[in-house]
Every structure is written in C-alpha cells, then in structure tokens.
C-alpha positions in Angstrom: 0.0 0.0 0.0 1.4 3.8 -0.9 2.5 5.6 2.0 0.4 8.5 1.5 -2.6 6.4 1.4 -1.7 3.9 4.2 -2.4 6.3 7.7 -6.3 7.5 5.8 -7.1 3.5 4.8 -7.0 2.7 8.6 -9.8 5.2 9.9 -12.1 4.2 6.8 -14.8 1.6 7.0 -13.6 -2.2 6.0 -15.4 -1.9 2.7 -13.6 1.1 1.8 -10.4 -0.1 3.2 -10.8 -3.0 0.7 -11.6 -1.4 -2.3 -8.3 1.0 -1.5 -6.2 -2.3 -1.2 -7.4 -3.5 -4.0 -6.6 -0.6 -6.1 -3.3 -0.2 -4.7 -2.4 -3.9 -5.9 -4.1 -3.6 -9.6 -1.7 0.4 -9.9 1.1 -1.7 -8.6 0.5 -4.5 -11.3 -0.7 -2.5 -14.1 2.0 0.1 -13.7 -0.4 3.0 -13.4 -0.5 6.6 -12.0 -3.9 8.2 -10.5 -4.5 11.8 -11.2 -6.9 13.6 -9.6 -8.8 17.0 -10.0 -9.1 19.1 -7.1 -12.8 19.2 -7.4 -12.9 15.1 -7.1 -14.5 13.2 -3.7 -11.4 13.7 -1.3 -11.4 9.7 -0.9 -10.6 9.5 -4.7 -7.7 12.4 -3.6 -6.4 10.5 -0.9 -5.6 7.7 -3.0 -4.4 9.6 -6.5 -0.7 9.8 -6.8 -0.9 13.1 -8.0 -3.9 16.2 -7.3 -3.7 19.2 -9.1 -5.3 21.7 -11.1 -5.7 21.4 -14.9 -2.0 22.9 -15.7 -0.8 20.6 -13.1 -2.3 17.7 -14.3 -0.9 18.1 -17.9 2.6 18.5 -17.1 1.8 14.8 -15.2 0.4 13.7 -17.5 3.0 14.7 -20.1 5.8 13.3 -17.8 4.6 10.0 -16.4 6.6 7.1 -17.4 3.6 4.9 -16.2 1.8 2.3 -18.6 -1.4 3.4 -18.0 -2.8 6.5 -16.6 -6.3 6.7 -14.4 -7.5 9.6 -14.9 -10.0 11.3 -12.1 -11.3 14.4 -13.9 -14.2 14.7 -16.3 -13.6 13.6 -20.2 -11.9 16.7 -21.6 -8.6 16.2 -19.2 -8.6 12.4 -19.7 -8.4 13.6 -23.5 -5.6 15.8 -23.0 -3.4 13.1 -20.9 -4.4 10.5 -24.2 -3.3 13.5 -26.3 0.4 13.7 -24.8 0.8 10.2 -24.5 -0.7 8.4 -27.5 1.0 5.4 -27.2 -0.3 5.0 -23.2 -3.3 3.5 -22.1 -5.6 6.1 -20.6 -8.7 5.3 -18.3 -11.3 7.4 -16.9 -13.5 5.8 -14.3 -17.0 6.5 -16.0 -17.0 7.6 -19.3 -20.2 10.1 -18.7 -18.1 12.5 -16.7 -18.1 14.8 -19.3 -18.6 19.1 -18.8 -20.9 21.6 -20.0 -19.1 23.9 -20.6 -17.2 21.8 -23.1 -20.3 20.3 -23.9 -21.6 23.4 -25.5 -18.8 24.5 -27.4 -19.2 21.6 -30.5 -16.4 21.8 -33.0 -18.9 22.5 -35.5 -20.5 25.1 -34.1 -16.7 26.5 -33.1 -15.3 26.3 -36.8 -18.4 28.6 -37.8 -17.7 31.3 -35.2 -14.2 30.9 -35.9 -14.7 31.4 -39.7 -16.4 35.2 -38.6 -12.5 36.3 -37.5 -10.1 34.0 -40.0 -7.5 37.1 -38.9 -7.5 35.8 -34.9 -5.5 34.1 -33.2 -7.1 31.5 -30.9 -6.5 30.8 -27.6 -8.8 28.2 -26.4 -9.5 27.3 -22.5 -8.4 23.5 -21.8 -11.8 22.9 -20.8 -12.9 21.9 -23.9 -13.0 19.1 -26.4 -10.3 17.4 -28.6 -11.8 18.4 -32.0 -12.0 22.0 -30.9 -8.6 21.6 -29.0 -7.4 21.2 -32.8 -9.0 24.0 -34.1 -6.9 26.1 -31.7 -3.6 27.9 -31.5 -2.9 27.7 -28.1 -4.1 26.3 -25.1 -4.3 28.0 -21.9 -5.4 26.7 -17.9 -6.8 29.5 -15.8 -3.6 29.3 -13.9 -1.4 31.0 -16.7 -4.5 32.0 -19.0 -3.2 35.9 -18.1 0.3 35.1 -18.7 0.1 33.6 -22.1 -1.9 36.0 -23.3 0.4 38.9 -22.3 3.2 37.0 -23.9 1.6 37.2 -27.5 2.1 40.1 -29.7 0.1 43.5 -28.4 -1.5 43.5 -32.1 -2.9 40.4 -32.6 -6.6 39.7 -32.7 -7.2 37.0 -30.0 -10.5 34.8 -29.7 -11.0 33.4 -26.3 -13.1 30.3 -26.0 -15.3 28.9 -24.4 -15.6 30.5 -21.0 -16.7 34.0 -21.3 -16.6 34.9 -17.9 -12.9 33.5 -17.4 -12.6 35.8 -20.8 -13.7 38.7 -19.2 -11.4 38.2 -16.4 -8.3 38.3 -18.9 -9.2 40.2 -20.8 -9.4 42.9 -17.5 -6.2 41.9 -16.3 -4.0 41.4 -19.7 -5.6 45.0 -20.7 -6.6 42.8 -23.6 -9.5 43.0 -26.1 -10.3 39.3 -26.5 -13.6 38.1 -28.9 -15.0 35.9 -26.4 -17.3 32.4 -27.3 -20.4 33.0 -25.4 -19.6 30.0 -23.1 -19.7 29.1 -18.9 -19.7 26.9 -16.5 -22.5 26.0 -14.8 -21.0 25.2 -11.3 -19.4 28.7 -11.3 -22.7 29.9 -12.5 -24.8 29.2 -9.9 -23.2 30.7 -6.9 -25.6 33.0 -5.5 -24.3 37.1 -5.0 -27.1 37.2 -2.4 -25.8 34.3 -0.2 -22.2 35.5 -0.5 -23.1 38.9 0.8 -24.8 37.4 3.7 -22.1 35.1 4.2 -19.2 38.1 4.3 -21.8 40.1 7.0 -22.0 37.0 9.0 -18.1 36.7 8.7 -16.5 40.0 8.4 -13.1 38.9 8.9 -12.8 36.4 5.8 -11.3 36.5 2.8 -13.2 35.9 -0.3 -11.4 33.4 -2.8 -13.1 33.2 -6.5 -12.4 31.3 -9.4 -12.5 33.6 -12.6 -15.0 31.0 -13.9 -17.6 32.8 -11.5 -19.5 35.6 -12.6 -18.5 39.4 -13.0 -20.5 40.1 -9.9 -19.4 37.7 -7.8 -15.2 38.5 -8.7 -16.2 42.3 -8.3 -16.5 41.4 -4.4 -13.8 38.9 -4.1 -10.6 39.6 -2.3 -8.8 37.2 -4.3 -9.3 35.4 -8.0 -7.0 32.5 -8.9 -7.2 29.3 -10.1 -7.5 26.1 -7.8 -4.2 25.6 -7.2 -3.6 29.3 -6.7 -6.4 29.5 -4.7 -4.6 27.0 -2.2 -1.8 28.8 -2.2 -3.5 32.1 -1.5 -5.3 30.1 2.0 -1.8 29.1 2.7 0.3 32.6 2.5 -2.8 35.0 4.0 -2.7 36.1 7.3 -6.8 35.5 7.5 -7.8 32.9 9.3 -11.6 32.2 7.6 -12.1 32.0 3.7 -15.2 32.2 2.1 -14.7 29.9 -0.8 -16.1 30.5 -4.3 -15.6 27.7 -6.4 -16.4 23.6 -6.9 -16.6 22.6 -2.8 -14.1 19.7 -3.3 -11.3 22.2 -3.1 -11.8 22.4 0.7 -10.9 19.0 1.2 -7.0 20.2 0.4 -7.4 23.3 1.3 -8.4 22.1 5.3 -5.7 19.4 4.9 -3.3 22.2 4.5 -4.5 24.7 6.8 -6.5 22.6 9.1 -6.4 25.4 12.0 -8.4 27.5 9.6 -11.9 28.2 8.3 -13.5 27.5 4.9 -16.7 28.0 4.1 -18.5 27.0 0.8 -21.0 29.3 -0.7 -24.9 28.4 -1.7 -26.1 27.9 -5.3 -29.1 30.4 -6.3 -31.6 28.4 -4.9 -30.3 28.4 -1.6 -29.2 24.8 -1.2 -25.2 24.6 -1.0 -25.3 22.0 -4.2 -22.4 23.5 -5.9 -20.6 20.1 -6.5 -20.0 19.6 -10.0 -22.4 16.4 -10.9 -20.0 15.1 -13.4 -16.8 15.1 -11.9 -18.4 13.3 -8.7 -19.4 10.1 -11.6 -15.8 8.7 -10.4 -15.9 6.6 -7.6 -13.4 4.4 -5.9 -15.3 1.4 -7.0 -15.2 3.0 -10.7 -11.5 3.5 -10.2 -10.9 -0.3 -9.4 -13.2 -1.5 -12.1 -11.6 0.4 -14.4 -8.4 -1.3 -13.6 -9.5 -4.4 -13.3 -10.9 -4.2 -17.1 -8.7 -1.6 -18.3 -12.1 0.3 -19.8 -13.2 2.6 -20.4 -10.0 3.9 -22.4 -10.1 7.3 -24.3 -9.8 7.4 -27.8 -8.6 9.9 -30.5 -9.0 10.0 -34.0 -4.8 10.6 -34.6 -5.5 13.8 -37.1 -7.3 15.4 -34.6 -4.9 14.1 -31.9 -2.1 15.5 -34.0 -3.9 18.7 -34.5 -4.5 19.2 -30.4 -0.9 18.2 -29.4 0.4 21.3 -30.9 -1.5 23.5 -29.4 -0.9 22.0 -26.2 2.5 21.8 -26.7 2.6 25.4 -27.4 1.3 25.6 -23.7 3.7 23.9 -21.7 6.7 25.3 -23.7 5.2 29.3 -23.1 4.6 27.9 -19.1 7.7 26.8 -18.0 
C-alpha cells in the first residue's frame, strides 16, 4: 500500500479499506498513475498519486513514465493526458463524466464562429474538447491563461473560447481585447451574490477566494481570484484565518488538509441549497477507479489527425509555461 494512502485507509470503514487495497495492488500490477482533480470526492484524492489543477495535471500527464494513466477528472482532461501520451493506455472511471461547458462549445459550431474572425489568433481554455482543441492555436489553464496571453504580440486579434466569464477576467487583467465564445460553466454559475453577501456580513473577517470562472459580480466582491491551485496557495500565505470559498466545494478538502487550524466556508447555489458540487466530476468513484483497472475500460480514444492537431497547441502551452 502507498505511504500516502496507508495512515487514511486505517480510519475508513472495511469496505472502503478494501476497495483501497485492491486498487493499490491492480496500480502496482498494471503500472499506473492516478491523477486527480481538485474538485474530485477527497477519498478519490487521498488515494491519486498526484492532485492538481488542470496545468498541473498536464505537465503529469506529459511526464509520467507509467503504462497506464487513471484519470480522475471529467472527459476533456482524460483527453488531454491520451493527447500527450498516445501510445499510453488512458482510463477514466465512468465515461459520462463529461462538462458543460465543453459540452456546449461543438467543434462545428466552433469552426463557424471561428470562420467570422479568419485574422484571430485562438486561444482556447483546456476545458474543452479534442476536436476543438485542434482548431486552436494555443491552449491556456486559468492558472497561466493571463500570462500567455500577455506574452503574444500587443496587435494580434485573440478569440477566447469557451468561457466567457474567465474571458472577461483576462481580458481585464492582460488590458486585452479578446472576442469571447459565449460559453460558462454552470457550477461557477450558480453561486448566488445574495448568499455571499450574507455570508461576508456574518463573517466579516474572511477573505473571499473566487475562481475567474464565476461571474463578474461575484469577482467584483472577491478579495482574491486564482485558479484552484492558486487558490490554495493564497489560503496558505494569507494572514486571514476564515475563507469564504467561491468555487467547486471539493477544493476544501485540500485546502483544510493544509490549513487545518483554519476556516472554509463553501457558498450556496441560487436556490439556496449549497449544491455546488460539479455532478459530473463526482461520476468517479473508488469502485469506478478499481473497475476500471480491473478491465482496463473505459479507455479514451482519438482520431490521430485530430490528436495531432490538439498536441500542438498544447505543446505550445507547456513550452510558453515553463
């Protein structure tokens, strides 16, 4: 059993214990690496060799020298790891964990907005599919979306796709004017500005972290707007001691690992329940994650034009990141 997992195993119930063992002895024999999202069920954390944000989980991906990669995410990053590593075997615990957001940007639809601006360049959010990956120049993560788009020429028309209200956020910060696809997520969506108000009365010493996936309301009263990973590292070098928390709750699970003398406090949807967990990343399961290795399925698979197509983009990514 992996070190990291082997103090956690022993509080859980037998069940769970066995499914972990079992797990532990199919990665070992199958030569495999678990990545996890932040935003996965923090028993499916525990176990994943590495957690991470999207950036994070590409330059994994892109680096393991495992056989086969299980990937805990929803079906655009499991893409992406298949996409870097075509000759690896890449599993995703239920194939239905897809993303609306990526969902409702189709590649068809995409090549006719694209076809309005044939002078831009396109820089297009990893949270979206392979076949629109490919129709893409460069690939950008919240976490250095900003960046890479300060490091391209000051005169070059730029579409942004396919979340708008991450668009809106660079395009702010970078000073940039970006053509944005008229795209979001709907866990970032739903947070309600009413409940988060009501939340910072009832706790005016917090510090309100956003992702710039939320809406232009919700960031314009935010303290602090980061990716998940920077996120964390904002809870970790701020002298506040609550955090009112504006993003997919399964962030808090590291978050309180980290910082467990601190407060974090997830914020309601509109409809007053707090049901911000985003449904399809929570399809993986630790008895999805031991099927899966057990029958080595589901595995993602790429048409290799359009896999060609989306490497370079990608690539284009992790050499401007570094």
């Amino acid at each position: 059993m992996r070190a990291p997992t082997a103090k956690r195993v022993l509080e859980l119930p037998k069940e769970r214990r066995e499914i972990i063992e079992s797990i532990d002895s199919l990665r070992h024999e199958r030569n495999a690496v678990i990545l996890a999202h932040y935003y996965q069920e923090n028993d499916i954390q525990d176990i994943a060799d590495f957690v991470g944000d999207s950036l994070d989980l590409s330059r994994k991906a892109a680096e393991t020298k495992a056989d086969v990669i299980v990937f805990c995410g929803v079906h655009f990053m499991a893409e992406t790891a298949k996409i870097l590593n075509p000759q690896k075997t890449v599993l995703i615990p239920d194939l239905n964990a897809g993303c609306t957001l990526a969902d409702d940007c189709k590649a068809s639809d995409f090549a006719d907005f694209r076809s309005k601006y044939p002078d831009h360049f396109v820089v297009t959010y990893i949270n979206c599919s392979a076949e629109v990956k490919a129709q893409s120049d460069l690939i950008c993560t919240s976490s250095n979306a900003v960046d890479l788009i300060n490091k391209l020429p000051q005169k070059l028309p730029i579409i942004f796709a396919p979340d708008q209200n991450l668009g809106r956020w660079v395009q702010k910060q970078s000073g940039r004017n970006l053509t944005l696809w008229p795209g979001s997520c709907q866990v970032h969506e739903n947070f309600s500005e009413e409940a988060l108000i009501k939340l910072m009365l009832k706790h005016p010493e917090a510090e309100v972290l956003a992702h710039p996936e939320c809406q232009q309301n919700l960031l314009d009263i935010s303290h602090f707007i980061g990716s998940t990973s920077k996120l964390i590292a904002r809870a970790c070098s701020s002298d506040s001691q609550t955090f009112i928390v504006l993003t997919e709750p399964g962030i808090l699970h590291q978050m309180k690992k980290k910082l467990p003398f601190k407060t974090f406090i997830e914020v309601p949807g509109i409809d007053g329940c707090s049901c911000n967990s985003c449904p399809y990343m929570r399809l993986n399961t630790l008895e999805k994650i031991l099927t899966c290795l057990l029958n080595m399925e589901p595995k993602i698979e790429i048409d290799e034009t359009i896999r060609i197509k989306a490497l370079s983009p990608i690539k284009l990514m992790l050499e401007m990141s570094r």
